[in-house]
N, C-alpha and C positions, 0 to 999 in steps of 0.2 A: 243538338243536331248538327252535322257537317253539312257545310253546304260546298256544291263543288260551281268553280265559276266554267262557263262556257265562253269560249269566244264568239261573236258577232258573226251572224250567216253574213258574205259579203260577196259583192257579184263576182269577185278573182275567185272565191272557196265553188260557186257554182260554175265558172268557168272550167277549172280544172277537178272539179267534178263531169261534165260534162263533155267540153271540148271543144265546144262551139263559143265563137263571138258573134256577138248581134249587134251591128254598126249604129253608132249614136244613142245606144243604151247601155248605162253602166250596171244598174240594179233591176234587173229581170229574171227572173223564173227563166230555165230553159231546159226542155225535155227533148228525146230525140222519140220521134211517133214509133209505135208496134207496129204497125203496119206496114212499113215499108223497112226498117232497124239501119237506116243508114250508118255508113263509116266513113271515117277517113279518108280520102281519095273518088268519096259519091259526089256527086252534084249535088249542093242540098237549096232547099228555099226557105225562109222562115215563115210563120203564120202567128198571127197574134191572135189566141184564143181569149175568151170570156172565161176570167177568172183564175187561169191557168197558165199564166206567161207565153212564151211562144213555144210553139210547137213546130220541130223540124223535121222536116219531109228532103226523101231522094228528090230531084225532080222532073224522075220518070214514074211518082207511085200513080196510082188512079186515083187514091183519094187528091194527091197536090193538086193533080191537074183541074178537078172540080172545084177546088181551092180559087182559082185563079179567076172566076167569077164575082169574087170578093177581091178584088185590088186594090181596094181600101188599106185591107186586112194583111196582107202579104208584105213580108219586113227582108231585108237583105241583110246573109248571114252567112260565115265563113269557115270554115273550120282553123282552130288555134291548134297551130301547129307545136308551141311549147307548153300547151298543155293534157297531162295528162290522163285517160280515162278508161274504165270499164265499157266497152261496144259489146252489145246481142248480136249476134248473126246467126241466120239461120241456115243449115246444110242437110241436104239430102243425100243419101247414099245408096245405092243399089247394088245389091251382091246375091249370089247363088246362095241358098239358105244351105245352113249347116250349125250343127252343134257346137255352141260358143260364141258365134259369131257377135252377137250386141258385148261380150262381156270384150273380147278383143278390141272395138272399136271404140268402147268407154273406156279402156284403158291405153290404147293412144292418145288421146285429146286427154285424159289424166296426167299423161306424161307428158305433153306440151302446156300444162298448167291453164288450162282450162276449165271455166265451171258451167257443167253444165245445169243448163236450169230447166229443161221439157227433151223428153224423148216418145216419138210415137215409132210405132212400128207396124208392119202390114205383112204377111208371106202370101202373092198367092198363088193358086191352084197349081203354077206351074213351076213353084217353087223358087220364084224370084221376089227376093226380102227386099223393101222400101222402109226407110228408115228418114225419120226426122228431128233431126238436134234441131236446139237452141241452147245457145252457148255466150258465154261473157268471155271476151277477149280483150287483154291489156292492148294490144297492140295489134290494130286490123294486116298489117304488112307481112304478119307471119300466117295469115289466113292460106295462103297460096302454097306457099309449106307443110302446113299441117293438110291440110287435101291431099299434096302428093303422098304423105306419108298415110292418109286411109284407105285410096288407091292401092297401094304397096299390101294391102290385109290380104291371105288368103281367102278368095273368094269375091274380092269386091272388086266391079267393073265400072263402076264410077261413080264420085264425088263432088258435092257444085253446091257453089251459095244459091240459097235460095233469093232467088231478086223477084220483086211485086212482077203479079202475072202467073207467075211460076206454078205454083201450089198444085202439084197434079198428082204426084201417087200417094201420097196420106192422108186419107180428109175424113 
């Protein structure tokens, strides 16, 4: 039998998976929370979960802010700006409904090499489409580009990250 060797999970391989540092911790678990999918350029807080390393929150989600009752628990945490990672972000889109319309807007964010990982959709009655990605982005800085250019679709009247709070035409 071949055996294949693996290198050693090490806090730099989770670093730059991730993208976050966690001051005064070298070997830590570190996830960025669904809830709130922070990026690059957010304000984040760390939280040290039970059993789950720390968990990093915007720190404007509602969940951080209940967080913050546990100041125990709450770790300071920065984002590594030389390292690099996969970010989720969420966007909503609204546009006059029309024939095609999801296949054109999957195929922008295709062509700005994006993957998307969730789409919901809604048309209503008065025939205005709500739309919602979730999306894995190399690099959150081209977020503000790829919007203008969903903008630019025929048919759509605006585009916007979904920030905590938010959540009001797909549910």
């Amino acid at each position: 039998p071949t055996t294949v060797a693996r290198p050693p999970r090490t806090h730099d391989r989770r670093r730059s998976r991730v993208g976050v540092h966690v001051e005064g911790l070298d070997d830590i678990m570190v996830r960025l929370s669904r809830c709130c999918t922070p990026v690059p350029g957010d304000e984040i807080m760390g939280f040290v979960t039970r059993g789950r390393g720390v968990s990093v929150h915007r720190t404007d989600c509602a969940n951080a802010v209940s967080l913050h009752d546990q100041i125990d628990r709450v770790i300071e945490v920065e984002w590594d700006d030389d390292a690099p990672g996969n970010y989720t972000v969420g966007v909503e889109v609204e546009a006059l409904d029309r024939a095609r319309l999801l296949r054109d807007i999957a195929d922008v964010l295709s062509e700005h090499r994006v993957n998307i990982r969730s789409c919901t959709s809604q048309t209503n009655p008065d025939r205005i489409a709500h739309f919602r990605f979730e999306f894995e982005l190399a690099d959150p800085a081209h977020l503000d580009s790829i919007l203008a250019v969903v903008k630019r679709i025929d048919s759509v009247y605006d585009a916007n990250r979904v920030l905590p709070g938010d959540r009001k035409s797909t549910r």
